[in-house]
C-alpha positions, 0 to 999 in steps of 0.5 A: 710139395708138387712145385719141388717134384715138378723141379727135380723133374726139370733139372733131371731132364736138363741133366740127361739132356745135357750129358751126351754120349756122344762128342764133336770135335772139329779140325779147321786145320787145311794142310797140303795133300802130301803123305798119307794123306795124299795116299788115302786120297789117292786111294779112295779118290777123295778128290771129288767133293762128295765123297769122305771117309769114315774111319772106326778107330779105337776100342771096337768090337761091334756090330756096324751098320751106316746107311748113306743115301738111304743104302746100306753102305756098311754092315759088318762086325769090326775090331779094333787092331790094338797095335794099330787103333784102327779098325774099319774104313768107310767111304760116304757121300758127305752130301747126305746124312749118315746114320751108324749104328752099333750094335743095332741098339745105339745110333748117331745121326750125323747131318751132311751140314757137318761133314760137307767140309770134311774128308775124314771123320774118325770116330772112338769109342771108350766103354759107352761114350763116342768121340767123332773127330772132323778133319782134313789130316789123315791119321797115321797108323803103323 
């Protein structure tokens, strides 16, 4: 009878490790900067290598806190533009780790290994799940 709940603790641990909140998805797709990206690019001088953009899109009504460099860089309540699907920009030094937090109860670590190559990352939100989206595209909104 121990070995059977010494089990069922194991695969409930392996299930709750591996149902995460939060989800990667990674765009390797290098175009030319023209259009909206080469605005944003133009706008928030996303020509040097260190600096990317953060943009909070869908189904935000929360309290955002990012921390880049060990500096709050971010830190204000945001919501989602139904018409748009867009709520918040954000410029990091994508050389250092960037911590967000929402609502001051959920946090994700996002490592500089995995933004270093990319100069949007876009994050969505549906209920209590995250979609991080890393690109070079910028996005269009109306």
């Amino acid at each position: 009878m121990k070995s059977l709940n010494n089990i069922c603790y194991i695969v409930y641990f392996l299930l709750l490790t591996n149902c995460s909140n939060t989800k990667y998805l990674y765009e390797d797709v290098n175009m030319p900067i023209k259009g909206i990206t080469k605005t944003l690019y133009d706008n928030y001088d996303l020509y040097k290598d260190e600096k990317s953009l953060i943009v909070f899109e869908s189904d935000f009504n929360n309290e955002i806190k990012v921390i880049n460099n060990n500096n709050v860089i971010f830190d204000r309540t945001i919501k989602t533009k139904p018409a748009l699907g867009f709520a918040a920009p954000c410029i990091i030094d994508n050389s250092r780790d960037v911590l967000i937090f929402f609502d001051n109860k959920r946090k994700i670590l996002v490592k500089s290994e995995k933004i270093n190559k990319y100069k949007f990352i876009y994050i969505n939100k549906n209920k209590n799940k995250y979609s991080i989206v890393f690109t070079n595209m910028a996005h269009a909104y109306r």
